[in-house]
C-alpha positions as CSV (number, residue, x, y, z in Angstrom):
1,X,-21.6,-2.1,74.2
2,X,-24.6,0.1,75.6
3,X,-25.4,3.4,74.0
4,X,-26.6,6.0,75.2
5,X,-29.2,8.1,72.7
6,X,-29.1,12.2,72.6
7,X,-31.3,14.0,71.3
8,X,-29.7,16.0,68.8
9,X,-29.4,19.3,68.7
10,X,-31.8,21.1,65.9
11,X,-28.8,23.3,64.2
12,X,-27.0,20.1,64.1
13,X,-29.6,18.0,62.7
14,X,-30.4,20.6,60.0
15,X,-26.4,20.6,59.0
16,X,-26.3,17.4,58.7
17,X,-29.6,16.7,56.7
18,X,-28.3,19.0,54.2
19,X,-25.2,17.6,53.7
20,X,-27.3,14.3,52.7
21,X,-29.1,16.2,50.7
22,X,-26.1,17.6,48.9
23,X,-24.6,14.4,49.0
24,X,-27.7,12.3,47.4
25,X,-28.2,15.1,44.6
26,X,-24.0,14.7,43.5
27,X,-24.6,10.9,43.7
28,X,-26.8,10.9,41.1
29,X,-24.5,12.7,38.9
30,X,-21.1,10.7,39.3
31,X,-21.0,8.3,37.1
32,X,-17.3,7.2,37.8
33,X,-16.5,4.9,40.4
34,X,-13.2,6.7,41.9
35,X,-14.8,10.0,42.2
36,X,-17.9,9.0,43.3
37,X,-16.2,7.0,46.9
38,X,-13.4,10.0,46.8
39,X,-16.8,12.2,47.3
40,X,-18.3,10.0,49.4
41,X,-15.6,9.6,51.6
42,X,-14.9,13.6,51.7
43,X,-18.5,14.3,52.4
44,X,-19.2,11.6,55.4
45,X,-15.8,13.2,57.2
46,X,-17.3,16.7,56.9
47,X,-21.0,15.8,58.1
48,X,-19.7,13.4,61.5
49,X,-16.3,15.7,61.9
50,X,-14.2,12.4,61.4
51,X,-10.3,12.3,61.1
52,X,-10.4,9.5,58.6
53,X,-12.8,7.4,56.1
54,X,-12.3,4.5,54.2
55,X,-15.3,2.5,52.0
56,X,-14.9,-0.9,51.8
57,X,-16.2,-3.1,49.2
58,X,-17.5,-6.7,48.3
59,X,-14.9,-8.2,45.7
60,X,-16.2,-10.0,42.9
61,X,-15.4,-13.6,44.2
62,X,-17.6,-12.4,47.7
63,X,-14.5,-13.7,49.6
64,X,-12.5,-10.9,50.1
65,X,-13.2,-6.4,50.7
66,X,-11.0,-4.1,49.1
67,X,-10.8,-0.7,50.0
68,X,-10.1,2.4,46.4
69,X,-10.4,4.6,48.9
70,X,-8.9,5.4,52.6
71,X,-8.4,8.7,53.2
72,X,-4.8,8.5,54.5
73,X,-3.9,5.2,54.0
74,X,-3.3,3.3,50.6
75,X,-5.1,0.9,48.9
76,X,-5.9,-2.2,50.8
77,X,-7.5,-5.7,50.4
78,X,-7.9,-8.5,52.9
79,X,-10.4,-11.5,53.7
80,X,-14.0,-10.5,54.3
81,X,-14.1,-12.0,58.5
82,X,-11.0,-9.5,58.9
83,X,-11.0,-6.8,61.1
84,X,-14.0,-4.5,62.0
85,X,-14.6,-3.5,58.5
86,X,-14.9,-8.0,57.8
87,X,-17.3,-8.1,61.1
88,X,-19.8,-5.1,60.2
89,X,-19.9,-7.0,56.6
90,X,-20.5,-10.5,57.8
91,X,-22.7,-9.8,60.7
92,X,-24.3,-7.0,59.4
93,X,-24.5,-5.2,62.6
94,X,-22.7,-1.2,62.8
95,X,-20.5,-0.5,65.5
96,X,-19.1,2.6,67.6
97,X,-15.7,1.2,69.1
98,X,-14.4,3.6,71.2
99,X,-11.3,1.9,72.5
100,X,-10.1,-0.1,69.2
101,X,-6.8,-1.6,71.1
102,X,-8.8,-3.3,73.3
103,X,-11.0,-4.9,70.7
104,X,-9.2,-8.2,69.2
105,X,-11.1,-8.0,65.8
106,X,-8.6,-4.7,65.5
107,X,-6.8,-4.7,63.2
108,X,-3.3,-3.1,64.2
109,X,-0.7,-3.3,61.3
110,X,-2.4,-0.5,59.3
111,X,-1.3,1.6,62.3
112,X,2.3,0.4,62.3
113,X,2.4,0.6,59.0
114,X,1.3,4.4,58.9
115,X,2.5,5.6,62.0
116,X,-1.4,6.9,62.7
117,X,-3.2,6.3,65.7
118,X,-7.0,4.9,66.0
119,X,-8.8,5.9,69.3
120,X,-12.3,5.7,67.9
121,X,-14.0,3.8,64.9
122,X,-17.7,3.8,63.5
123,X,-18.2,1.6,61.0
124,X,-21.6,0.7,59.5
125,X,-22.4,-1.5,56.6
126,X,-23.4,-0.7,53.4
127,X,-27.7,-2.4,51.9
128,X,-29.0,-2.2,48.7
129,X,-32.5,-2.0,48.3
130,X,-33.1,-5.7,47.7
131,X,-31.2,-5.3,51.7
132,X,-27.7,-7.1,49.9
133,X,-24.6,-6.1,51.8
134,X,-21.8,-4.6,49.4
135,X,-19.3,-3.7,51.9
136,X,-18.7,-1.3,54.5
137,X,-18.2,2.8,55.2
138,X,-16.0,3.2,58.2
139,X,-15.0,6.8,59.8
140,X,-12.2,7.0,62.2
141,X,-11.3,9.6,65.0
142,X,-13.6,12.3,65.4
143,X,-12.5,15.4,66.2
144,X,-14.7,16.8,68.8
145,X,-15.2,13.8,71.1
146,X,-16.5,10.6,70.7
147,X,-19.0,8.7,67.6
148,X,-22.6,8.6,68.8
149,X,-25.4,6.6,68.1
150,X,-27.1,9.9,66.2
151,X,-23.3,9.8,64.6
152,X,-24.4,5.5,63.6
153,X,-28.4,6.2,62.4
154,X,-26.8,9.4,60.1
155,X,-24.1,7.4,58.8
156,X,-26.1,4.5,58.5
157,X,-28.5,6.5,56.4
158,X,-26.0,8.0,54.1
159,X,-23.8,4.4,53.4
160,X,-27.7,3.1,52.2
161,X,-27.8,6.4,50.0
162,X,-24.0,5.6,48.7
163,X,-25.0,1.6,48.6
164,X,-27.8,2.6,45.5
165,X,-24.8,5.4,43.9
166,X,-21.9,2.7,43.7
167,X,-24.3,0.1,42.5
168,X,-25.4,2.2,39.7
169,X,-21.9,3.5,39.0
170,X,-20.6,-0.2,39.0
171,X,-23.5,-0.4,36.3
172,X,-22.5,2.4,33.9
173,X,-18.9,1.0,34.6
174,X,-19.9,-2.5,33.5
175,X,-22.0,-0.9,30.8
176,X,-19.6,1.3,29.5
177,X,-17.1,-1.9,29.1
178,X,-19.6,-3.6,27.3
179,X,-19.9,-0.7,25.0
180,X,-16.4,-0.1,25.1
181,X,-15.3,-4.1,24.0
182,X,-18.3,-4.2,21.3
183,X,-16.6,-0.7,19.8
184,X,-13.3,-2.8,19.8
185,X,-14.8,-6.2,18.3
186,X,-16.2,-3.8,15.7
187,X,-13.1,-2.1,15.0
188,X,-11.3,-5.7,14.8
189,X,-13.8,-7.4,12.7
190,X,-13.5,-4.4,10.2
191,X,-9.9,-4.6,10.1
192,X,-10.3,-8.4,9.5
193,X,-13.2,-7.7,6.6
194,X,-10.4,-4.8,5.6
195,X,-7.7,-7.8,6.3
196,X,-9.8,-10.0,4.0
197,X,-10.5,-7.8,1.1
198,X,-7.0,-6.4,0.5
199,X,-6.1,-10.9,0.1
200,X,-8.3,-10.9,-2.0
201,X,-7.2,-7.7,-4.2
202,X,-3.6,-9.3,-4.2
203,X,-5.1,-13.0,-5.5
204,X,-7.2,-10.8,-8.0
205,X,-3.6,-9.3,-9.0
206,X,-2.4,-12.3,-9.5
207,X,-3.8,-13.8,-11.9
208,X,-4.8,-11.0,-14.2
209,X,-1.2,-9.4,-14.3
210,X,0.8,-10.5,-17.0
211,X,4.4,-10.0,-15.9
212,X,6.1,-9.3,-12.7
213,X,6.1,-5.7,-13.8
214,X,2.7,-5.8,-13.9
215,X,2.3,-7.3,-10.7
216,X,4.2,-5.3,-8.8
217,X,2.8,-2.3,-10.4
218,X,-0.8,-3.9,-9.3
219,X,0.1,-4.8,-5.8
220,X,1.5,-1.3,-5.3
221,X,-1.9,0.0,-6.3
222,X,-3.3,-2.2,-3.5
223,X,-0.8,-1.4,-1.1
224,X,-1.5,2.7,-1.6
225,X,-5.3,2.5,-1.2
226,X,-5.5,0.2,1.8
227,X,-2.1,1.3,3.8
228,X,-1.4,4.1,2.3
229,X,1.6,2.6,1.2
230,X,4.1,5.7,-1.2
231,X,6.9,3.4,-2.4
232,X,7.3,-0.4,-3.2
233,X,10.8,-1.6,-3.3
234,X,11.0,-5.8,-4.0
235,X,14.2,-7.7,-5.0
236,X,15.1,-11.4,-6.4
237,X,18.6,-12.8,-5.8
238,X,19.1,-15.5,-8.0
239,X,22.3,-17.1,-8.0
240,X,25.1,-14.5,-9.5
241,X,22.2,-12.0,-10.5
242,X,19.5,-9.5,-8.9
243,X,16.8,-7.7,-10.3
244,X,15.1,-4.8,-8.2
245,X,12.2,-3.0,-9.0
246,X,11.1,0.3,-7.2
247,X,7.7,1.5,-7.8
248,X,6.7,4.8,-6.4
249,X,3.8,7.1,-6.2
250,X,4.6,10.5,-8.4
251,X,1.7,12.8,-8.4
252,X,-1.6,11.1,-9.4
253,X,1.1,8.6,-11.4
254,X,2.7,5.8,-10.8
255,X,6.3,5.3,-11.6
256,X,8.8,2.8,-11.7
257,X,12.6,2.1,-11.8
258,X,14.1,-1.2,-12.5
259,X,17.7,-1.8,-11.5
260,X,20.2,-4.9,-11.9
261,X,23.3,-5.3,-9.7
262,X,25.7,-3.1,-11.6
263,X,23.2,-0.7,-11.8
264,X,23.4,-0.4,-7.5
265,X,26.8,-1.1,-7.2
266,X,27.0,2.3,-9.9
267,X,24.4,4.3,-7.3
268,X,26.0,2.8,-4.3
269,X,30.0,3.6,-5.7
270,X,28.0,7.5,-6.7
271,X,26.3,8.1,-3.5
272,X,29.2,6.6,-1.0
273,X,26.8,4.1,0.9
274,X,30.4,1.7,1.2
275,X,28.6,-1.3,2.7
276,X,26.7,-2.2,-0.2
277,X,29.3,-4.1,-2.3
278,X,28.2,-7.2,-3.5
279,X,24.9,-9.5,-4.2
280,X,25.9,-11.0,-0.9
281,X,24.4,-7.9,1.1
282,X,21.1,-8.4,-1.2
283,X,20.7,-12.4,-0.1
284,X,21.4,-11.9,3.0
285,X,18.3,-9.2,3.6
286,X,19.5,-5.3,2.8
287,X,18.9,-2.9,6.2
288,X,16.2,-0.5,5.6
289,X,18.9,2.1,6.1
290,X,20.9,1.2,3.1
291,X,18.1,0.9,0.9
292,X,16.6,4.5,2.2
293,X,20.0,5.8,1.1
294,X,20.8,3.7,-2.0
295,X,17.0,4.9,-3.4
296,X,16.8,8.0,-1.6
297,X,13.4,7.2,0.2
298,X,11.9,9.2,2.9
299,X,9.2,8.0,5.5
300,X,9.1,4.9,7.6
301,X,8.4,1.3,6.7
302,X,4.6,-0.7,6.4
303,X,5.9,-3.8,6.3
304,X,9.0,-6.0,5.6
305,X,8.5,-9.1,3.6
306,X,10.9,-11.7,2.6
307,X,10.6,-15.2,1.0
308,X,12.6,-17.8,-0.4
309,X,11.7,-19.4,-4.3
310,X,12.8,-22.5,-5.3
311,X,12.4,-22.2,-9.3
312,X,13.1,-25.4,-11.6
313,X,14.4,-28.6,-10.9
314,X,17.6,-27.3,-9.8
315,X,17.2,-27.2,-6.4
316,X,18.9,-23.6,-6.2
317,X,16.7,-21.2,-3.9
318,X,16.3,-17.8,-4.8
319,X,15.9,-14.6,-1.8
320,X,13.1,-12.1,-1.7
321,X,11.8,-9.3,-0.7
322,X,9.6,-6.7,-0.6
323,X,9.7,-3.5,1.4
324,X,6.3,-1.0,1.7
325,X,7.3,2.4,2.7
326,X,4.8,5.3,3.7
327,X,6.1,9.1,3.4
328,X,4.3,10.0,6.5
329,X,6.3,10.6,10.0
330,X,4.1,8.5,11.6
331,X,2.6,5.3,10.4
332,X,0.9,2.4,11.7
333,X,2.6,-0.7,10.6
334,X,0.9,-3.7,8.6
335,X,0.0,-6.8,11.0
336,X,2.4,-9.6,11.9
337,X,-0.6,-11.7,11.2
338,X,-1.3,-10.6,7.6
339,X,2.8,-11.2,7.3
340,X,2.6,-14.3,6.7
341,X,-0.1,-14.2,4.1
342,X,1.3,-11.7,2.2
343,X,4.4,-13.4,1.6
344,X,3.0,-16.7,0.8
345,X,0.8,-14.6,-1.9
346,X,3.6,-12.5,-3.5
347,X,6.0,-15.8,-3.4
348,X,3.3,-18.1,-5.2
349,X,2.8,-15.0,-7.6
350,X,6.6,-14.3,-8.8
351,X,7.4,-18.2,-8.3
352,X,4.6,-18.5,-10.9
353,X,5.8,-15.8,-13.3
354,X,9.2,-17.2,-12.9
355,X,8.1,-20.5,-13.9
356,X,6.6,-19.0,-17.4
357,X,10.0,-16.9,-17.8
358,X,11.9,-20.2,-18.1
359,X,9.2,-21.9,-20.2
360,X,9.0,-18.9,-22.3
361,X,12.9,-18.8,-22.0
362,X,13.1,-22.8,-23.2
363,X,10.8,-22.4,-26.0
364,X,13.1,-19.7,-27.6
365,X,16.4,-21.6,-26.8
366,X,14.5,-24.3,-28.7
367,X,13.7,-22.9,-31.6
368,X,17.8,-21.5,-31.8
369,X,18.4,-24.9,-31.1
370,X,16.2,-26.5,-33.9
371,X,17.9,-23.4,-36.6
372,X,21.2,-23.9,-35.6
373,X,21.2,-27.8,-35.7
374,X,19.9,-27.1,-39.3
375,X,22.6,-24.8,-40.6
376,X,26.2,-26.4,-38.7
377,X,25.8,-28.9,-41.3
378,X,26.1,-26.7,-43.9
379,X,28.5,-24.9,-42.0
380,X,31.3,-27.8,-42.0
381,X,32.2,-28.4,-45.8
382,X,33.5,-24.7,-46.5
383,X,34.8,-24.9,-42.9
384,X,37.0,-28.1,-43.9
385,X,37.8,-26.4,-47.4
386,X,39.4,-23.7,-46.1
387,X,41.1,-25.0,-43.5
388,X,42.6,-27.2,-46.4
389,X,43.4,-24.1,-48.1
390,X,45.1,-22.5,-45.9
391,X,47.4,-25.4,-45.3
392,X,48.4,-25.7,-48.6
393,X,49.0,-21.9,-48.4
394,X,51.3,-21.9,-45.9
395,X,53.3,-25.1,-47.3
396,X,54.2,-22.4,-50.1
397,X,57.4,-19.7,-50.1
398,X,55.4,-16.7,-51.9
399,X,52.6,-15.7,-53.6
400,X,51.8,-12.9,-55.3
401,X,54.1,-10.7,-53.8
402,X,53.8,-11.7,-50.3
403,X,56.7,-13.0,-48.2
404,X,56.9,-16.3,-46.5
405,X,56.7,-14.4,-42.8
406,X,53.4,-12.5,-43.8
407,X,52.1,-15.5,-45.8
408,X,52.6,-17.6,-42.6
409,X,51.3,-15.4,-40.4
410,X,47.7,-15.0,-42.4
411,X,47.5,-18.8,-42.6
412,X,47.9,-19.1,-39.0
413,X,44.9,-16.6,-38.3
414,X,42.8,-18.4,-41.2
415,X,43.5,-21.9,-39.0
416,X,42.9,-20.8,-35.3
417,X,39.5,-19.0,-36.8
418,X,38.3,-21.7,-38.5
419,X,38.8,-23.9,-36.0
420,X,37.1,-21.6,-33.5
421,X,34.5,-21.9,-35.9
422,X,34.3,-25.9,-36.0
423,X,34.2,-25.1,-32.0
424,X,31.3,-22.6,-32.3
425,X,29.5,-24.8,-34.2
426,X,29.6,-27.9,-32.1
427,X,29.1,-25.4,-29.2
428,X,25.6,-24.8,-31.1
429,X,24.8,-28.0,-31.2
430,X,25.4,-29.3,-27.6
431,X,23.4,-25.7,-26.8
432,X,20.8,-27.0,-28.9
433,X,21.3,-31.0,-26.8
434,X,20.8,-28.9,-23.9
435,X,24.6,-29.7,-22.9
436,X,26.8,-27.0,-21.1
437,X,30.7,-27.0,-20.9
438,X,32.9,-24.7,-19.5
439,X,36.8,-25.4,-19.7
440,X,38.3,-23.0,-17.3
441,X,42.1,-22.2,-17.7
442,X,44.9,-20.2,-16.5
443,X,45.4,-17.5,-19.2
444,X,48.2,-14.8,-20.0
445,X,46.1,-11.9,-20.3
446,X,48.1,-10.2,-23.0
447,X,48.9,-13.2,-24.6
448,X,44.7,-14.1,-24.8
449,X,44.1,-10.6,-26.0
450,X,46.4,-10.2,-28.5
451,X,45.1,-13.3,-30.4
452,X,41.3,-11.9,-30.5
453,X,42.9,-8.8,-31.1
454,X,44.9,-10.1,-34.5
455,X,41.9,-11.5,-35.6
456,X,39.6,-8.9,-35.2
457,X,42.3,-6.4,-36.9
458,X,42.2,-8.3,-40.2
459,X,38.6,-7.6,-40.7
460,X,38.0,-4.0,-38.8
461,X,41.2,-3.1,-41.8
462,X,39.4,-4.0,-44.1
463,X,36.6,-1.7,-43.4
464,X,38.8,0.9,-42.9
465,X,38.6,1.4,-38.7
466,X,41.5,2.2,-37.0
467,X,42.3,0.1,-34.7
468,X,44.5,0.0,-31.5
469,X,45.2,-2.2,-28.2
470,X,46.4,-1.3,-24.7
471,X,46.8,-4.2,-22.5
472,X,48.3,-2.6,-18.3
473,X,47.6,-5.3,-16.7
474,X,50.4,-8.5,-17.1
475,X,49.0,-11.2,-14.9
476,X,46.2,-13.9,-15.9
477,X,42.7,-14.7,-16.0
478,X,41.2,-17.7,-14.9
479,X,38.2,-18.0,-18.1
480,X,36.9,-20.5,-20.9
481,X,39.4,-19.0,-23.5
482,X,37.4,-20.2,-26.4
483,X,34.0,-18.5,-24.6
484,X,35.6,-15.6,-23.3
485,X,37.2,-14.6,-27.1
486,X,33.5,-15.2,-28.3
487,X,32.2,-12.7,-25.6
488,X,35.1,-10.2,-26.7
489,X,34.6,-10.7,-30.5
490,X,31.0,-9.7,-30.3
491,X,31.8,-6.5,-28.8
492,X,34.4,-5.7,-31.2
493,X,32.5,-6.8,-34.8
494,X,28.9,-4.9,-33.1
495,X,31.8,-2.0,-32.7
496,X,32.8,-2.4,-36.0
497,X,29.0,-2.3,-37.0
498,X,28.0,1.0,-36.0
499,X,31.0,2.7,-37.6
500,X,31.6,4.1,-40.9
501,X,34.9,4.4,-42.5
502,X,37.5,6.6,-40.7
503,X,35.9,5.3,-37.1
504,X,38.2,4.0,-34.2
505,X,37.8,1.5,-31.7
506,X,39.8,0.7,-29.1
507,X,40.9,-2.4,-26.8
508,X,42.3,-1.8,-23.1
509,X,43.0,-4.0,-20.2
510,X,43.7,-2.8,-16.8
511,X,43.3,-3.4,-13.1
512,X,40.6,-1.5,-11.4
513,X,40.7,0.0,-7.7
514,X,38.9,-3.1,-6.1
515,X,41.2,-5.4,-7.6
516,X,39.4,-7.0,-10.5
517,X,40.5,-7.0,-14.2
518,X,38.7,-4.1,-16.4
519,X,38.8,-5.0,-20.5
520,X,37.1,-2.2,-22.0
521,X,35.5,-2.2,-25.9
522,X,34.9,1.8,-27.1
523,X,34.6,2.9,-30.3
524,X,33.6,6.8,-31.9
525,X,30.3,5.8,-33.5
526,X,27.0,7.3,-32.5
527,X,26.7,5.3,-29.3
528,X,23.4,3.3,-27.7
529,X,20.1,5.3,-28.1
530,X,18.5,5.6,-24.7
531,X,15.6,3.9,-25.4
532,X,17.6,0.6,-26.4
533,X,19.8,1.2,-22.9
534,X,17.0,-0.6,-20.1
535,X,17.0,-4.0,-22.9
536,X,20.8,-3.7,-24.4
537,X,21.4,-7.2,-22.9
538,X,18.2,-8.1,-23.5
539,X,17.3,-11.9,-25.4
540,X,16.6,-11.2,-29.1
541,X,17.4,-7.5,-29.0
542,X,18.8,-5.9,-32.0
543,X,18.3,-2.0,-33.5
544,X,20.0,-0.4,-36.4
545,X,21.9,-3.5,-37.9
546,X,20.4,-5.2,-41.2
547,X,22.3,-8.6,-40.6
548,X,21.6,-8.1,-36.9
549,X,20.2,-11.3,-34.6
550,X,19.7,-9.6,-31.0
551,X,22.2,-12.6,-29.6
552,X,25.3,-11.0,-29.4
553,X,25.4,-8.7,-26.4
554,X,23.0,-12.0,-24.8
555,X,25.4,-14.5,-25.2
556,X,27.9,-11.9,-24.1
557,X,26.3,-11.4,-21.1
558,X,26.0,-14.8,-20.2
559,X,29.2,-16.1,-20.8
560,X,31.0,-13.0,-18.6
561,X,28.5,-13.7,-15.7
562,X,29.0,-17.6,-15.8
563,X,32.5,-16.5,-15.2
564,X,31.5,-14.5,-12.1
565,X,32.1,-11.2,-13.8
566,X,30.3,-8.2,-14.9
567,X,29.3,-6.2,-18.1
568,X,27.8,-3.1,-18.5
569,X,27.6,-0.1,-21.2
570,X,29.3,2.9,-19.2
571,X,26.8,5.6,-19.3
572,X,29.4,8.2,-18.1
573,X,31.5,8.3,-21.7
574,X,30.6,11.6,-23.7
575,X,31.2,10.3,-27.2
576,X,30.8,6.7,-29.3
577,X,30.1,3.5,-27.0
578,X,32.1,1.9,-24.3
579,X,31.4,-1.3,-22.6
580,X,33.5,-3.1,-20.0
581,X,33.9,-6.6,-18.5
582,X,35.0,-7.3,-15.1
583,X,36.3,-10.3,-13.8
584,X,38.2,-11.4,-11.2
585,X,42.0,-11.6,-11.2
């Protein structure tokens, strides 16, 4: 196509010079790409008097142009050798194309697309100053007649001028990435140095901490200075028991609350939270809800971290886990990644505390084991004397005043305690062999009770303590008999310890509301100081009784919960002491 060059008019040329002018001076201020070729775009269509523009630029691979902006029409991208835009790219050559539906390099599915009609194009393309071809600026329709060649040189001029802008804004775009990912990669290595340090605070934890309170109390240190962390809740299932442990910040202080089972079940029964009803909800991984309103926490959890123990040789896993709570509204929660790590550290740490309980736990059921198999011996001639005794003392009609009925009736308690003796003590010594036995029975309730009862009474007379019994339940208990009356006696003679004469203690069976079997031990002495309260049940614990060996409430303990039940001191009587087993019926 022939054209034909004008000589432009001097008001015109002067307009348009300025407006390149203008245009050069913003170009070297817009850094970012969009604006700049929204600019651009905008300024070209006010110098020519076109309808439309639309810049279109070399992709990265050099096989395709994509257009950010066409005034009019959206986004586009097609093969470089497409259309006119493709031609004035890969020839190099500009173009005034005054009938575009004529032309077969047109391009016509933009305008059916858009409903907008193209009668005129000038599209030129787009050098660098090393003379490198980056795309194409294209202006359709102008307004007031057609695109001359004075339209081409101008527009020529100002797409070389725009060439050098979007080169230098693709720089400072590419630059500013650059920056922008090295900011990052700084940010991730110091949260991976940060990542790194706080593994190595837990490890140092580890092995200078003596106990898993102190642990806990350590990691909850570490948690607070590197997460911020407020409140550290962890809890071991193991088998029929749980221990949880809450530690919390208070002030500049650190606090902390250790609970077992009855101890929630008390909170849970207190504060209506009704699906928290058994060690089962524990082992199978308490919702952060319940625990929020069992232990009346506020703010939003760090992290969530369970782990399963396998302690001894006895193959029975135990179920952890360890919740890290932050008061604030909003928190940023710890790593997935550092998950893993954490829970592998905390379950090597209690695993390894747990292993030194038992051994610690084995030396001292040792050393019982070495006494007692001293002392049965010794225990078995006056055992077999009296037992003699009392035979020949119920073979008689009277003595001394008593009739045959009573004198009976006194022998019979002398036989079935010393034979529960004889039992007791060959107990002892397959505790000390390391051998457990359990005979479990069907058992009258009143029936059972009554016996420990009558034997108790004898002695607690004596002493001058009232005694009386109230057995409302009539079914029967599935239990060890000989073990159970053990567990009961303790309770009764450490009743029978703290009073002086005129005291009262009391014996009472019933059925509770959730269907197991209360029997409930209370007395009018001076009750359970509250520092001895946390440790009553404690191995080895003992206050306030000369002849006292710290094993009663123990042995109590463990017998009731190798029976599936519970025992507990009720905090909630006024006067004197009260403790209660429950088992099932």
């Amino acid at each position: 196509m022939s054209l034909k060059k004008e000589k432009p008019k001097t008001e015109e040329y002067e307009r348009k010079f300025q407006f390149l002018l203008e245009s050069a001076k913003a170009m070297a201020e817009i850094r970012d790409l969009d604006r700049l070729l929204d600019f651009l775009a905008k300024q070209s269509i006010k110098a020519i008097r076109a309808d439309r523009c639309s810049i279109f630029l070399l992709d990265t691979d050099g096989k395709s142009l994509w257009s950010k902006v066409a005034l009019g029409v959206q986004m586009i991208k097609f093969p470089k050798d497409t259309g006119i835009a493709g031609y004035t790219v890969t020839t190099g050559n500009a173009i005034i194309m005054d009938d575009p539906y004529s032309d077969i390099r047109f391009n016509r599915d933009i305008d059916k697309q858009t409903g907008y009609l193209t009668q005129s194009i000038l599209s030129v393309p787009m050098f660098t100053s090393d003379e490198r071809i980056i795309g194409s600026f294209e202006l359709i329709n102008k307004k007031d007649g057609k695109f001359t060649e004075q339209d081409l040189d101008y527009l020529q001029a100002f797409a070389n001028q725009a060439a050098l802008a979007i080169e230098m804004s693709l720089l400072y775009g590419q630059q500013k990435r650059i920056i922008e990912d090295l900011k990052n990669t700084q940010k991730r290595l110091e949260l991976k140095i940060q990542d790194i340090e706080f593994v190595y605070r837990l490890e140092q934890a580890s092995s200078q901490a003596m106990s898993i309170d102190d642990y806990l109390g350590k990691c909850f240190d570490i948690f607070h200075k590197f997460f911020n962390g407020q409140d550290l809740v962890f809890y071991l299932v193991e088998n029929r028991d749980l221990a949880l442990y809450h530690v919390f910040a208070e002030g500049e202080k650190i606090g902390q609350k250790t609970y077992n089972l009855h101890d929630l079940l008390q909170l849970t029964k207190a504060r209506r939270q009704g699906n928290i009803k058994s060690i089962k909800n524990f082992a199978n991984g308490l919702s952060f809800k319940e625990l929020q309103a069992l232990l009346k926490l506020k703010g939003e959890r760090l992290a969530n971290i369970t782990f399963n123990l396998e302690i001894g040789k006895s193959g029975q896993t135990s179920f952890g886990c360890l919740e890290v709570i932050s008061r604030e509204r909003t928190v940023t929660p710890i790593e997935a990644s550092l998950h893993e790590i954490i829970s592998q550290q905390i379950s090597s740490s209690v695993h390894q505390y747990k292993l030194l309980e038992e051994r610690e736990r084995a030396n001292k059921f040792a050393e019982i084991g070495r006494l007692a198999a001293a002392i049965v011996h010794d225990f078995r001639s006056p055992f077999n004397t009296i037992t003699i005794l009392a035979s020949r003392m119920a073979s008689k009609s009277n003595q001394e005043g008593l009739s045959k009925e009573e004198l009976a009736r006194s022998c019979s308690v002398i036989e079935r305690q010393t034979d529960r003796c004889s039992q007791m003590a060959e107990e002892l010594l397959s505790f000390a062999r390391g051998e457990k036995v359990h005979n479990l029975q069907d058992v009258q309730a009143k029936e059972f009770l009554q016996e420990a009862f009558d034997a108790f009474k004898v002695k607690a007379e004596a002493s001058q303590i009232q005694c009386e019994m109230r057995v409302d339940y009539h079914g029967t208990l599935l239990i060890d008999r000989e073990k159970m009356t053990r567990a009961l006696l303790n309770l009764l003679n450490n009743a029978l310890d703290a009073l002086e004469s005129g005291g009262k203690i009391s014996l009472s069976c019933g059925l509770r509301d959730d269907g197991r079997v209360e029997l409930r031990v209370s007395d009018t002495g001076p009750g359970v100081p509250i520092g001895l309260r946390d440790t009553l049940f404690d191995f080895l614990v003992t206050e306030g009784k000369e002849q006292g060996t710290g094993l009663g409430l123990y042995i109590a303990k463990n017998i009731v919960e190798a029976h599936g039940g519970v025992i507990y001191l009720d905090d909630q009587v006024n006067q004197g002491a009260s403790f209660v087993i429950c088992l099932s019926a």
